[in-house]
N, C-alpha and C positions, 0 to 999 in steps of 0.2 A: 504494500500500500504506500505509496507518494506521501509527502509530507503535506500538498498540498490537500488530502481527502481528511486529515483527521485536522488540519486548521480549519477545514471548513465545517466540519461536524462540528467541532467545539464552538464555533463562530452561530451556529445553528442554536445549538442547545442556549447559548446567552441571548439569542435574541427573544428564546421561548421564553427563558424566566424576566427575560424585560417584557413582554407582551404582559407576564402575570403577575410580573411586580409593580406595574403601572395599573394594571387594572379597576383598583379602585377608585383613579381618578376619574374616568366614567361613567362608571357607577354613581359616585357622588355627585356630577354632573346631571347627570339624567333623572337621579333624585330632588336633585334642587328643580326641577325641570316639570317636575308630578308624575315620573315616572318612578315606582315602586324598586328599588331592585331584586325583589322575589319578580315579579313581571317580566323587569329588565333580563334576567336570566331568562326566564321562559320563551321568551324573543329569539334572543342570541343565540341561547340552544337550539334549539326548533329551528334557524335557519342554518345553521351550520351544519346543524345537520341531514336537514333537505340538500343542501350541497353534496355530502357527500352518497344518499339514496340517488339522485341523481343520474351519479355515474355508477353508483354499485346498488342497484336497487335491491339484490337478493340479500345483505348483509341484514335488513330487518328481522327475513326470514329465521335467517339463523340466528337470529339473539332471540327469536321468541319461541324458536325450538330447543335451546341451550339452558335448560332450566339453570347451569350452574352461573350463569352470567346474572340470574336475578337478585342475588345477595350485593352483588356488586352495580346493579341498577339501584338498589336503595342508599347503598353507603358513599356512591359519589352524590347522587339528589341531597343527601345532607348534609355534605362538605360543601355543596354551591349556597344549600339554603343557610348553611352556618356561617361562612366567609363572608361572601356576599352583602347581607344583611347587614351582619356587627364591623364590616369596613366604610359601610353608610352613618353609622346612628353613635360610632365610638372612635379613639384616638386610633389610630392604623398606626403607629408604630406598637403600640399594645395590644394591640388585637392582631397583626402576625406574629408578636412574639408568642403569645398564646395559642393562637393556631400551630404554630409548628413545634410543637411539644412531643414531636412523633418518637422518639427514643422510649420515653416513660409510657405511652399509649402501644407502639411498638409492640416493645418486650412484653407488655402485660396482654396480649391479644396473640403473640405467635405462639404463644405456648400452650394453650386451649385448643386453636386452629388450624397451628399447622405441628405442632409435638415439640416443638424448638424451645425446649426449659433453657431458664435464662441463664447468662454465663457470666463472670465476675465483670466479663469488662459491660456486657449492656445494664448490671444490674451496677454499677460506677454511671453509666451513662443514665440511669434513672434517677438516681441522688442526685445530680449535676443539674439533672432539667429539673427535679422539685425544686431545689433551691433555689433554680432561677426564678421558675413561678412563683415562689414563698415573695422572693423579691418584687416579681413587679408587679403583685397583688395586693399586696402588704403598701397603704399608704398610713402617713401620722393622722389623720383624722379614725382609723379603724382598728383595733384593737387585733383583729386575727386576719392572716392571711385569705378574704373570701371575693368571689365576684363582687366588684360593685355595682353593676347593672346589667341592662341586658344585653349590652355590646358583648362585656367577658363573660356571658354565660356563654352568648352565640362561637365565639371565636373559641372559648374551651371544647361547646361539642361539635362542632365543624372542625376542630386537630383533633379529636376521636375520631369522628367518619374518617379523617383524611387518611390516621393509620389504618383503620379498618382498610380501609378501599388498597389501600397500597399491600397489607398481607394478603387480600383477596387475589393481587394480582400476583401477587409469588404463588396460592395454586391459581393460577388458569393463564401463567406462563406457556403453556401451550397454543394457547386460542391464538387467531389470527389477530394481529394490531388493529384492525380496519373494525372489525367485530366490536372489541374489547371500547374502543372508541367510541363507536354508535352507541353503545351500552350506557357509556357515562354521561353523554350529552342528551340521551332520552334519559335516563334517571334526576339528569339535573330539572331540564324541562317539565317531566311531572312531579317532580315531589317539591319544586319552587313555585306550581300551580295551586295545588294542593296546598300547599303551606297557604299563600296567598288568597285563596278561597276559605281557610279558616280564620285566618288572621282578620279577612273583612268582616267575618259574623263577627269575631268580637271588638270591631273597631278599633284595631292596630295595624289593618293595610289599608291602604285606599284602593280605589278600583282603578282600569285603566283609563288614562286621560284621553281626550279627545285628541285623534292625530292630528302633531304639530311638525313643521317643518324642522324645527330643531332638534329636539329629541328623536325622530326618528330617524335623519341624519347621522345624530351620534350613538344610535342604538344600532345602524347599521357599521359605522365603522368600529365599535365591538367585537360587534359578528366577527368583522376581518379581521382584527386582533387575531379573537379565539381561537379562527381559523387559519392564520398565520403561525399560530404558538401552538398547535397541535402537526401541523404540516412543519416543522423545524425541530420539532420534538421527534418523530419518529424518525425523519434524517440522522439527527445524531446520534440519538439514544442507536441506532441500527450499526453506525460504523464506530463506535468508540465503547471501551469494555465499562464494566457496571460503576465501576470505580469511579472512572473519571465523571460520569454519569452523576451521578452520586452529588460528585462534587462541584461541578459545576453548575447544577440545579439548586443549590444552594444559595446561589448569586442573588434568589429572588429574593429571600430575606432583607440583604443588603439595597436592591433597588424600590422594592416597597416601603421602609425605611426609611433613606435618604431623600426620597423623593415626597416623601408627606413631608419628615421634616423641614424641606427647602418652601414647599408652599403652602405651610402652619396646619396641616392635618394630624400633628401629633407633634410630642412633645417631649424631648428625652432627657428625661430626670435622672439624675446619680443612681438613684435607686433601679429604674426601670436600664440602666444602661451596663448598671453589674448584672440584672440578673438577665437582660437580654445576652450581654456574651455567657453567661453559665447554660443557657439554651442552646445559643449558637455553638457553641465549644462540643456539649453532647450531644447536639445534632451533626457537626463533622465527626464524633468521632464513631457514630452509628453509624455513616454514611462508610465511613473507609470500611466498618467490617461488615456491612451488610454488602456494600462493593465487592470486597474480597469473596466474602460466599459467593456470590454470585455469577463471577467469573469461573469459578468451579464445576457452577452447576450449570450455565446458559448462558446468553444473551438475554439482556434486560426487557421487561417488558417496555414497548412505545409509550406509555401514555401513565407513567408513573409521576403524576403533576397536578396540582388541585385543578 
């Protein structure tokens, strides 16, 4: 392989995690806008993924014959309605931090699911991300480290679904990426509907606004996003081993982040910035040995990314 094939894979995979580490800046646009973002999901989904029935129309087929793909139809739908949501209504540098608490959610779901009891270094990498959590949960007006609304409820069980979804995809490593894909993005579409249809009975969503030129302009260039960052994702994740993978999906952290902070979405406090690296520190060091297995056993799944 050329040195030019795995520069461009890597180049690939960072544009994915910038497509998803920007993402809630339109989101929060489109909410300011009267656009819902459980709706906004349903949108973007739905047509990204009509994009891709399109040219593979039979791949429906087979995800509603693939009963195994149905667990993983629910647990991505509640990583988009979990994200999603509490990157609108809370401070986004805190609410990814809480989201990607995948080490501690992880370990405590592979071993039920797939037999993989845990091993000194992931049950180090689970202490490392409590701690972080303790920290950026833990402010001086509250006595104990707990949610303070419903932004860190959402973004807590939106990084549960996200590990969920991600052991789901170590078993169904087999299935075709194109499959596994359509999977997530109709799971996101119905269960962000769903969600949105309960949420209006108790008047916490609002319904959809009257089409406006603006919002569905910005709702479709989403879409491109999405589908920009899922089309860059399967290119690299496909030529580069799990490892690097791993690790350079991590970048999203960094550019969700940086990029609230720069245009006042979030706010980073001493507090919330030690225990953001005690996350990020056990989230690389999940990634190198979830990486390493995995070069062992296969090529990574494509679509390992909220």
């Amino acid at each position: 392989m050329s040195r030019a094939v795995p520069a461009l894979a890597v180049a690939a995979l960072l544009s994915n995690a910038l497509c998803y580490g920007l993402s809630w800046w339109p989101f929060k646009q489109l909410q300011a806008l009267g656009l819902h973002p459980l709706w906004a999901t349903v949108l973007v989904d739905a047509l990204v993924l009509a994009g891709i029935l399109l040219f593979q129309p039979r791949v429906l087929g087979r995800l509603l014959r693939n009963r195994a793909l149905w667990p993983l139809l629910i647990a991505a739908g509640c990583t988009n309605v979990g994200f999603n949501w509490a990157v609108t209504i809370g401070d986004v540098v805190r609410v990814v931090l809480l989201f990607y608490l995948m080490p501690l959610w992880a370990a405590l779901l592979a071993w039920p699911l797939l037999g993989e009891k845990p091993t000194l270094r992931s049950v180090g990498c689970m202490l490392l991300a409590l701690a972080g959590v303790v920290l950026v949960l833990k402010t001086p007006e509250t006595p104990w480290p707990w949610p303070q609304d419903m932004a860190d409820a959402l973004a807590l069980g939106g990084g549960f679904s996200f590990a969920l979804t991600n052991v789901l995809l170590r078993r169904l490593r087999d299935s075709d990426a194109l499959s596994i894909t359509a999977t997530m993005l109709l799971g996101g579409a119905l269960l962000c509907a769903l969600t949105a249809w309960a949420g209006m009975q108790q008047g916490l969503v609002p319904g959809l606004p009257e089409p406006g030129v603006h919002w569905v302009l910005l709702a479709l260039g989403l879409a491109l996003m999405i589908g920009v960052g899922n089309v860059t994702l399967q290119y690299g994740a496909a030529r580069l081993p799990a490892r690097t993978t791993a690790l350079v999906m991590l970048c999203e952290v960094v550019f969700a982040s940086v990029s609230a902070i720069a245009l006042g979405a979030g706010v980073l406090t001493e507090r919330v910035a030690v225990g953001g690296a005690l996350i990020c520190t056990a989230a690389l060091l999940s990634a190198l040995s979830s990486g390493a297995q995995a070069e062992h056993t296969g090529p990574p799944s494509a679509t390992e990314t909220p």
